[in-house]
TORROBA-870490 format. One record per residue (C-alpha): residue in three letters; residue number from 0; x, y, z. Coordinates in Angstrom, 2 decimals, padded with zeros to 5 digits. Layout:
<sites>
SITE  aa   i       X       Y       Z
SITE ALA NUM       X       Y       Z
...
</sites>
This chain:
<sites>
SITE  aa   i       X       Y       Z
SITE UNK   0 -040.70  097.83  164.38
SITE UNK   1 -041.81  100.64  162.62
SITE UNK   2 -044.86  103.10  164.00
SITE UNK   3 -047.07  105.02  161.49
SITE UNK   4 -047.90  108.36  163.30
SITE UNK   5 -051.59  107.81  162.05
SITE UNK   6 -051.29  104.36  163.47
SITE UNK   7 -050.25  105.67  166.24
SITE UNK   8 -052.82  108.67  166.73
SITE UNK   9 -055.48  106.38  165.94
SITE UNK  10 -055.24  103.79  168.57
SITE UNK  11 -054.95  106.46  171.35
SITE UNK  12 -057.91  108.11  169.95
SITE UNK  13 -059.13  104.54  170.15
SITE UNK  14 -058.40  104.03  173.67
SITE UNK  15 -060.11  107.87  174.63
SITE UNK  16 -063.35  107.23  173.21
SITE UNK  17 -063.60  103.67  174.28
SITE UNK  18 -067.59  103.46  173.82
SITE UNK  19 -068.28  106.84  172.89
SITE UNK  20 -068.03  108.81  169.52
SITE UNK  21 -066.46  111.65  168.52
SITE UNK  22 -068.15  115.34  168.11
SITE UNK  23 -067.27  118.62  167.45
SITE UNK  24 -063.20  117.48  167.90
SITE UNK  25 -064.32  116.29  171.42
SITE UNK  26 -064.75  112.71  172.72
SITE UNK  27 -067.75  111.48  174.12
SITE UNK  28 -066.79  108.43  176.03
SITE UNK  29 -066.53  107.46  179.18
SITE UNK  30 -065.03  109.59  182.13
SITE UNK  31 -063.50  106.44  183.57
SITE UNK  32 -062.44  105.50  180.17
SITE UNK  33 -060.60  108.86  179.70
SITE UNK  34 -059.45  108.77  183.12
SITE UNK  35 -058.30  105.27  182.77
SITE UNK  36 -056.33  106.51  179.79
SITE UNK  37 -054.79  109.63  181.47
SITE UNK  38 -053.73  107.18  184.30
SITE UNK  39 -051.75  104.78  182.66
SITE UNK  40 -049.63  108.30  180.09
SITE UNK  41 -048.94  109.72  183.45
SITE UNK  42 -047.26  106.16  184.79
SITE UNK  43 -045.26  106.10  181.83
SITE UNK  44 -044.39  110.03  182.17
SITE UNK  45 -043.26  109.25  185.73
SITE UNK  46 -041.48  106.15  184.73
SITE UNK  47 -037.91  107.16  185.68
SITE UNK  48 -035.62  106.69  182.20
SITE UNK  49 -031.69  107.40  183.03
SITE UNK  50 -029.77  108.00  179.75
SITE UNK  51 -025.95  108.94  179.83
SITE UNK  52 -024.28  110.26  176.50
SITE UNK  53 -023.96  107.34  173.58
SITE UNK  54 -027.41  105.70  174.92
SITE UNK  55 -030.21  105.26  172.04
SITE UNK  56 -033.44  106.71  173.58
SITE UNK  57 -036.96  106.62  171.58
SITE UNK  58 -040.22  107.91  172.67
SITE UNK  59 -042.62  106.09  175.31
SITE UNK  60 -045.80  104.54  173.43
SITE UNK  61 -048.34  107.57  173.58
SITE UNK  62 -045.67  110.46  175.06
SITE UNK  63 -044.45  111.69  171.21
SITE UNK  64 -045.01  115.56  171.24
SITE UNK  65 -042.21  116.34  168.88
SITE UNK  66 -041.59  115.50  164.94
SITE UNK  67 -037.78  113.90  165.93
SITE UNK  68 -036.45  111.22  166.52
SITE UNK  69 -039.38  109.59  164.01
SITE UNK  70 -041.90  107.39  166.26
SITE UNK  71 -039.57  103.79  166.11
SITE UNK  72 -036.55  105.19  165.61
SITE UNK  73 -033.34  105.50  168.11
SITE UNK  74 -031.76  108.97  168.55
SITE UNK  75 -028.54  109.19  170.05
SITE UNK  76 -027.91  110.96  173.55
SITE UNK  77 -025.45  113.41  173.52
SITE UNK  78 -025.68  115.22  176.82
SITE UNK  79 -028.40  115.59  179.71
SITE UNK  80 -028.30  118.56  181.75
SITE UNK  81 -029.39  119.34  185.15
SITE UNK  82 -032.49  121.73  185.88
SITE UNK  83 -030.13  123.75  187.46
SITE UNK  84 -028.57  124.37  184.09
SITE UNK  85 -031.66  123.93  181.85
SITE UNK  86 -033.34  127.42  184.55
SITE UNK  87 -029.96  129.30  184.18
SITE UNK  88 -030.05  128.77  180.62
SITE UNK  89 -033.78  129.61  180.21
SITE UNK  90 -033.31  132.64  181.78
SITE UNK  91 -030.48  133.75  179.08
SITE UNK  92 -032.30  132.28  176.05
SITE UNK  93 -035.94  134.22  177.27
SITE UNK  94 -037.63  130.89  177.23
SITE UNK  95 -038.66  130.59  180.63
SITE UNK  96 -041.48  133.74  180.17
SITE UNK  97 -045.22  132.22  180.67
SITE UNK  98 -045.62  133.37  177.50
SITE UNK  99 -043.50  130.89  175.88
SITE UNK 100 -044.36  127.64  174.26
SITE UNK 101 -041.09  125.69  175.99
SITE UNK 102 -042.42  127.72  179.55
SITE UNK 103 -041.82  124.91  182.05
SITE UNK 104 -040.73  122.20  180.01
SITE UNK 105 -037.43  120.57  180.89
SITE UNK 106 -036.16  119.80  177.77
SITE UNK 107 -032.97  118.75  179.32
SITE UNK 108 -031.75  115.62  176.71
SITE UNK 109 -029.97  116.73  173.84
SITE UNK 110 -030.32  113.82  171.27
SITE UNK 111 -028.96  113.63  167.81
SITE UNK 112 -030.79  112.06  164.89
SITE UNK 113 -030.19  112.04  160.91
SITE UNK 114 -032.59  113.69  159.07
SITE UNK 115 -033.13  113.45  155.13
SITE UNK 116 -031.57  111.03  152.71
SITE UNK 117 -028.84  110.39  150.64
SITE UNK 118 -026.55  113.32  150.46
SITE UNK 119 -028.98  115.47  151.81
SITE UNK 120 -028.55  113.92  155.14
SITE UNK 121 -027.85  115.99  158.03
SITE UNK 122 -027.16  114.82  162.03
SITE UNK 123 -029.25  117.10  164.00
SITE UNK 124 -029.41  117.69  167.56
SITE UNK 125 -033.49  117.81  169.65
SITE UNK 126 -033.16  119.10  173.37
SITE UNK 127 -036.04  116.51  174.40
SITE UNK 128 -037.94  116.41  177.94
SITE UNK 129 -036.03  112.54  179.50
SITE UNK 130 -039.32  111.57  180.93
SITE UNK 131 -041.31  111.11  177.56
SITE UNK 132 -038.06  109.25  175.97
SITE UNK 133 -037.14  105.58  176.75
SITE UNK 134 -033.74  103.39  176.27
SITE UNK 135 -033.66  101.73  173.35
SITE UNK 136 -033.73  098.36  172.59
SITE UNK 137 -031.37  097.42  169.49
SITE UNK 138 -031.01  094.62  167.13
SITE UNK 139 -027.64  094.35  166.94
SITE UNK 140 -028.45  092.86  163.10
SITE UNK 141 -029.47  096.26  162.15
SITE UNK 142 -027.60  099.11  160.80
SITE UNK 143 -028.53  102.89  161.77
SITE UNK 144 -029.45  104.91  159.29
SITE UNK 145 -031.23  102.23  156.91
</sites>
């Protein structure tokens, strides 16, 4: 199955305003329905996900926060490192400054995904934080890449 990132956006905007509206880009809902909301992203973020190389992984319902692998759609795990590895390497690539965007995030899963189409296609590889990625299910009746 397929998820629209609208589709997706909208129900968790949905689920944060529960009876309130929106206003100014802020929600006006319930606290407890906010709360309620942050409750149940942070048991799926602490959901423990083990993923060896070859293993199709796909995002968590409501823990996207990158454009690939495509909301639906399998990547393919090439290689998870240790936060051992991920700090020493941080500290060579200049990413682990405060200033940084990546500052903190363990983006420890390398994961490989096709993007484009047709001869245009390329395979790709995402370093991806494990905890916002699930295994995924497949239908063995269904071909990657179509």
């Amino acid at each position: 199955m397929s998820h629209d990132l609208g589709e997706v956006l909208s129900t968790v905007m949905e689920r944060m305003r529960e009876d309130g509206d929106e206003e100014d880009g802020r929600f006006v809902g319930s606290k407890e329905g906010r709360a309620a909301l942050l409750r149940d992203l942070a048991r799926r973020y602490q959901e423990p996900s083990a993923f060896k190389p070859g293993d199709f992984g796909e995002w968590k319902d409501g823990l996207c926060d990158a454009r690939f692998p495509k909301l639906g759609e399998p990547g393919i795990v090439m290689e998870q490192i240790t936060h051992e590895e991920y700090e020493r390497l941080a500290k060579r690539g200049g990413f682990n400054d405060s200033s940084s965007a990546h500052f903190r995030n363990y983006d420890t899963l390398a994961v490989g995904v096709v993007i484009g189409k047709g001869t245009s296609q390329a395979f790709v590889v995402f370093h991806l934080d494990p905890q916002r990625l699930k295994l995924a299910v497949l239908d063995p009746k269904i071909e990657l890449g179509e």
